[in-house]
Structures are given as C-alpha cells and as structure tokens.
C-alpha positions in Angstrom: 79.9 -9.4 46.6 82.7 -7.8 44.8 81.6 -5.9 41.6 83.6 -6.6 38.5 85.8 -4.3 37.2 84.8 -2.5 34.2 85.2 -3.9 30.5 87.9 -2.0 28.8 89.3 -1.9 25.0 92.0 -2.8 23.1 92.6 -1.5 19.8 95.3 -3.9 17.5 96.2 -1.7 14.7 98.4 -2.6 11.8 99.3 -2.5 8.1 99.9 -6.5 8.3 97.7 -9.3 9.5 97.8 -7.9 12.7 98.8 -11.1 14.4 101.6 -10.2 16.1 100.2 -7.6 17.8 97.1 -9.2 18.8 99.5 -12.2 20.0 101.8 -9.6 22.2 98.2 -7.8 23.5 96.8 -11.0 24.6 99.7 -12.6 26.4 100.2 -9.5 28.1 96.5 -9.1 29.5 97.2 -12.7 30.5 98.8 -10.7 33.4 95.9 -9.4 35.1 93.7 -12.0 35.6 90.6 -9.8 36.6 90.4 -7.9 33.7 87.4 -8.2 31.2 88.6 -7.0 27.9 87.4 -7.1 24.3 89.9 -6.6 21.0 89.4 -4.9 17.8 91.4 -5.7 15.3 92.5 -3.0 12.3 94.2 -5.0 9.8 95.7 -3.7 6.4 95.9 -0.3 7.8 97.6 1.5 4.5 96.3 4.8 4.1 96.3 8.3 6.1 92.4 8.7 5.7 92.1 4.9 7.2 94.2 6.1 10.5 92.5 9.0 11.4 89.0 7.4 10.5 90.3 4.8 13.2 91.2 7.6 15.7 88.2 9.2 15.2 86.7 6.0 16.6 89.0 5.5 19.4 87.9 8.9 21.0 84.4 7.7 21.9 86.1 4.1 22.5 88.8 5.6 24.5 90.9 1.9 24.1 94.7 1.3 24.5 96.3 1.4 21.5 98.7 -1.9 20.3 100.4 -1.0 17.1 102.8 -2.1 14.4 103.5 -0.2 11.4 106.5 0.4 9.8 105.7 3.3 7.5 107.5 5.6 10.3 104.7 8.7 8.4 102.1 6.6 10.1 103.7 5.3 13.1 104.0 9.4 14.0 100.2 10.5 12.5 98.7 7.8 15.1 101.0 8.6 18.0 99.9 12.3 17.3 96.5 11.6 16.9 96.4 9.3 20.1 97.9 11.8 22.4 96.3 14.7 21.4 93.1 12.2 22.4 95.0 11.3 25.6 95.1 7.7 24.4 97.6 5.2 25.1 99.6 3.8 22.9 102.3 0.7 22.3 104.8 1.0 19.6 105.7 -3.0 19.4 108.2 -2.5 16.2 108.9 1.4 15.2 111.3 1.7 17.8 112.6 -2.0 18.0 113.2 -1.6 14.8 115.2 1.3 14.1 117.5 -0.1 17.1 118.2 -3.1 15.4 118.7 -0.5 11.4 121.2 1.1 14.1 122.6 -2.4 14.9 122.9 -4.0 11.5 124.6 -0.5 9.8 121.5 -0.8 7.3 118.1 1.4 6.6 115.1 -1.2 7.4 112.6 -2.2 4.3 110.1 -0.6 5.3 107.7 -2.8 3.4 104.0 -3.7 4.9 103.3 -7.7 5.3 106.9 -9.4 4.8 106.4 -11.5 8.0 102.5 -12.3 6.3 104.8 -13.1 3.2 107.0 -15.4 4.9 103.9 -17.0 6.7 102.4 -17.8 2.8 105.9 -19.1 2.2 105.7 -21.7 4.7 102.0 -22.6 3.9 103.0 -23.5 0.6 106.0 -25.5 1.8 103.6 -27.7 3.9 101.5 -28.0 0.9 104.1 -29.0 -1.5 105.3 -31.6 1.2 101.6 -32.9 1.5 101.6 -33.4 -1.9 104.5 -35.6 -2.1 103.7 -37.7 0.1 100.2 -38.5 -1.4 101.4 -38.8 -4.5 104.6 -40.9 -3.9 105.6 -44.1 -5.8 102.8 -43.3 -8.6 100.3 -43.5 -6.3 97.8 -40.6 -7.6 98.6 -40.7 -11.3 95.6 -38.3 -12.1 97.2 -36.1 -10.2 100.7 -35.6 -12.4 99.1 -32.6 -14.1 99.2 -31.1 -11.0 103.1 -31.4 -9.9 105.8 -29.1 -10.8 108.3 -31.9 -11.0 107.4 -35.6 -11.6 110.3 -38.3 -11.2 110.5 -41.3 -12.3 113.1 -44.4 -11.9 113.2 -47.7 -11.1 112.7 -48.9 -7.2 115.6 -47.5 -5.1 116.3 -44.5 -7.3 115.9 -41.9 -4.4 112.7 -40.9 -5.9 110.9 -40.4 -2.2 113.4 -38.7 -0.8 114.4 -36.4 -3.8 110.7 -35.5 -3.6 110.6 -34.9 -0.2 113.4 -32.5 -0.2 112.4 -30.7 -3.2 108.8 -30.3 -1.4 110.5 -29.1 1.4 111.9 -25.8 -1.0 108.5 -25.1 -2.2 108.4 -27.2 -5.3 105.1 -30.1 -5.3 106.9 -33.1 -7.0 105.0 -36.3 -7.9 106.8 -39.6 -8.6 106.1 -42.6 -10.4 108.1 -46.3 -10.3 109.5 -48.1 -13.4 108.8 -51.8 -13.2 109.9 -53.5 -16.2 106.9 -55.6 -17.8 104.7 -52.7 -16.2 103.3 -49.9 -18.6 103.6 -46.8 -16.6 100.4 -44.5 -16.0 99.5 -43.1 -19.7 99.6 -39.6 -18.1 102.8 -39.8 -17.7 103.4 -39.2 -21.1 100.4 -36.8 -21.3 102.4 -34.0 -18.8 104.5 -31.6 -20.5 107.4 -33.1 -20.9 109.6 -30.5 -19.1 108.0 -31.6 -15.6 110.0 -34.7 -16.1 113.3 -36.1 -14.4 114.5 -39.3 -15.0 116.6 -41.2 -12.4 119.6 -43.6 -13.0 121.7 -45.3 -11.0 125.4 -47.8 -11.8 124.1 -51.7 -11.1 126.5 -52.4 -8.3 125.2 -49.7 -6.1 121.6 -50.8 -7.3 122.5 -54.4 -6.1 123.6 -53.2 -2.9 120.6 -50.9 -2.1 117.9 -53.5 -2.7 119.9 -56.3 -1.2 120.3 -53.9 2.3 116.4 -53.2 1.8 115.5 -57.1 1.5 117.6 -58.0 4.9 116.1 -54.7 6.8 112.6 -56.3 5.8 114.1 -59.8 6.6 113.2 -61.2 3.5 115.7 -63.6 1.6 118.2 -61.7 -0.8 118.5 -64.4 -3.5 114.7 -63.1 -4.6 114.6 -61.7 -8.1 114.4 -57.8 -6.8 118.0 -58.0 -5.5 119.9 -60.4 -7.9 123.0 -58.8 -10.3 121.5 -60.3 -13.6 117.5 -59.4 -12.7 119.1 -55.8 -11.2 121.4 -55.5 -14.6 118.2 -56.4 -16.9 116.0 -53.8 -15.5 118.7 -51.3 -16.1 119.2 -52.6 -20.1 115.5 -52.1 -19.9 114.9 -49.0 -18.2 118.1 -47.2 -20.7 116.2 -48.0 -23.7 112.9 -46.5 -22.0 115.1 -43.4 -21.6 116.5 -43.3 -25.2 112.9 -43.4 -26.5 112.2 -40.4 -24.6 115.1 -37.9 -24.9 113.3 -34.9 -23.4 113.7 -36.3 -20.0 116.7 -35.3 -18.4 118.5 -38.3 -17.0 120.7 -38.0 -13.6 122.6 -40.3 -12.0 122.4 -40.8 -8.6 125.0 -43.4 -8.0 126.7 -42.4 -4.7 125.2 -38.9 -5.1 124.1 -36.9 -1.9 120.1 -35.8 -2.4 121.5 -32.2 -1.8 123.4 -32.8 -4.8 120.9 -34.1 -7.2 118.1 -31.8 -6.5 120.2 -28.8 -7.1 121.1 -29.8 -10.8 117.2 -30.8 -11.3 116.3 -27.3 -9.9 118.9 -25.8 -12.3 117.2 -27.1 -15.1 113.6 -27.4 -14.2 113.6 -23.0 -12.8 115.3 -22.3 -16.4 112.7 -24.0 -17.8 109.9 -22.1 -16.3 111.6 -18.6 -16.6 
C-alpha cells in the first residue's frame, strides 16, 4: 500500500476578509489531487505586531504563505519575515497591483476591505430588492415604517416597477394602491411624511394601460377598471386625495421612462435625508 503523502499548511493572510485568497489557494490545490492540506485563515491583519506574531507562528508551522495586503509597509515586513524563515510566499495583489497603478497613470488607494465594502454594497441591494417585492401593492402595511421610500398611486402608476428599480440602487421602497371607496392603510399617514411619493398619470394613457392589461389577462375591456368615465373619476378622486396632502411630492409619469422618474424622486428624497 502506498503511504499518503504528508499533511501540509497553508497560511491565508490578509487585512480583508481574506476570501479571495482563500478562493485563489483552494482552486489552486485543486491541482494536485493527492495532497492533504489544512488552511488557516488570518483575517483583518492591520497592525505590524499582528504580522510578526503570525510569523512567529509560521516558523514552527513552516506553511506556504497566500497573501493580500495592500499596505506595500506590510506586504515587504512579511516577505522579510518569511524569507528570512525560508517560507514561501504568494503575493496575489502587491504586484498585480502596482502593474495595473502603472497601467491606469494613477497611485492605487491603498485602502484595507474596499472589495469587502463592495460585497456589503451588494448585500444590501439584494435586501432592498427583497423588500420590495414583499411589500409590493400595500401588501405589508406594518411594515411602511420600515421603507425609505413608500409610493403610492392608483393601479397602473408604475408603482412595482419604480420600486423595483429604486431597490435595485440600494433604496428599500414599499408601495401601497389607491382604490377609490378604499381607505388606505392608517400607517400610511402615520410615516414621516417625507418617505412619501405620489404617482400621477394623464387619463388617456391610464385608459390605455389598463385596457392593454384587461386583454393580456383576456378579460373583457368594457369592465369598470378600464372605462374613460370610471378611469377619469378615479383621477378627480385621487387629485383631491393629493391636494389634502400637500407634503407628498406628486410626479407624473405619463409617457415617462422609469429611469426618468426615479431620478427626480431620488433628487428629492437624498436632499431630504442630508
């Protein structure tokens, strides 16, 4: 029987997360398929003592060394310390990244944990766009206290889609239907004010929407929902709602892209919360 090779080490040392070294060190060791290895992981590696306490621990260890750190002071204090411990060592970014500084015409940041910054950044992207979708068409009212931007408009406004875009940039919008002879939610008018938008739209694109809507579902257009005088009393209805509450912003979206729309809400609502 063949005797299995030794179990070696692999130190992962960085001043991030240490996830992308740890994902480079693995898919290389993929390589060699005999090889029993374990990984420590050194994350949030900031500080001189930290390093040499680390190298310290790599001389009875005697691992191979993944790194990235862009502070080029400790990038050069491990590579000393390593070799003066004959340890190996892999650079993954010092060097990659002073070629690209050479590339661009531009000195690198040189800041610890962007890429982590960028991964919280996303995270809270997907959590703004789970958010909108539970709480679409006034479905969680409860939870209005919790949005950063609530809409609210009559049926075919562009309220889902406006909150889906805006979720997409980070912002967790809530929105709530207007149905004439229905009161909406009372927290609606419990918010703070200045988390709400109020869509409008002209009646002859209103008519158009909802009668396209009624033949995709094949339902008959001559119902109530689609017709020009049910369509034109809503509106009367719904501009007398917004008179009474003059705080809310009112945008039209008759004919507007979403792109559009969203950016004049955003201009208001981000000088609102500066």
């Amino acid at each position: 029987m063949t005797a299995s090779p030794p179990k070696k080490l692999i130190y992962i040392v960085s001043d991030g997360t240490g996830e992308t070294a740890e994902r480079v060190a693995r898919a290389t060791v993929l390589q060699f398929s005999n090889a029993q290895i374990d990984f420590r992981i050194f994350s949030r590696v900031l500080s001189e003592i930290e390093l040499r306490e680390i190298l310290m621990q790599a001389e009875r260890d005697q691992p191979f060394i993944f790194y990235t750190m862009v502070s080029p002071e400790h990038r050069e204090l491990l590579r000393t310390l390593a070799a003066e411990r004959n340890i190996d060592t892999a650079d993954l970014i010092g060097s990659l990244m002073m070629k690209v500084a050479n590339y661009l015409g531009q000195k690198p940041l040189l800041e610890p944990g962007l890429g982590h910054q960028l991964d919280e950044d996303y995270f809270r992207r997907v959590e703004a766009v789970e958010f909108a979708v539970k709480n679409d068409d006034g479905q969680e009212p409860r939870n209005l206290f919790k949005a950063d931007i609530v809409l609210v408009g009559l049926s075919r406004t562009s309220k889902t889609p406006l909150s889906i875009y805006l979720a997409h940039k980070g912002w967790k919008v809530a929105n709530v239907p207007l149905v004439k002879g229905i009161e909406p939610p009372n927290e609606l008018y419990e918010v703070p004010h200045t988390k709400v938008y109020a869509l409008a739209i002209g009646l002859d694109a209103l008519v158009k929407i909802r009668r396209a809507r009624l033949r995709h579902l094949g339902l008959p257009e001559g119902s109530d929902y689609a017709t020009r005088d049910s369509v034109a009393e809503e509106i009367r209805w719904v501009q007398e709602l917004f008179a009474k509450r003059p705080e809310w912003p009112v945008f039209d979206v008759t004919n507007r892209a979403i792109e559009e729309t969203a950016a004049e809400i955003l201009k208001i609502h981000e000088s609102r919360v500066a």
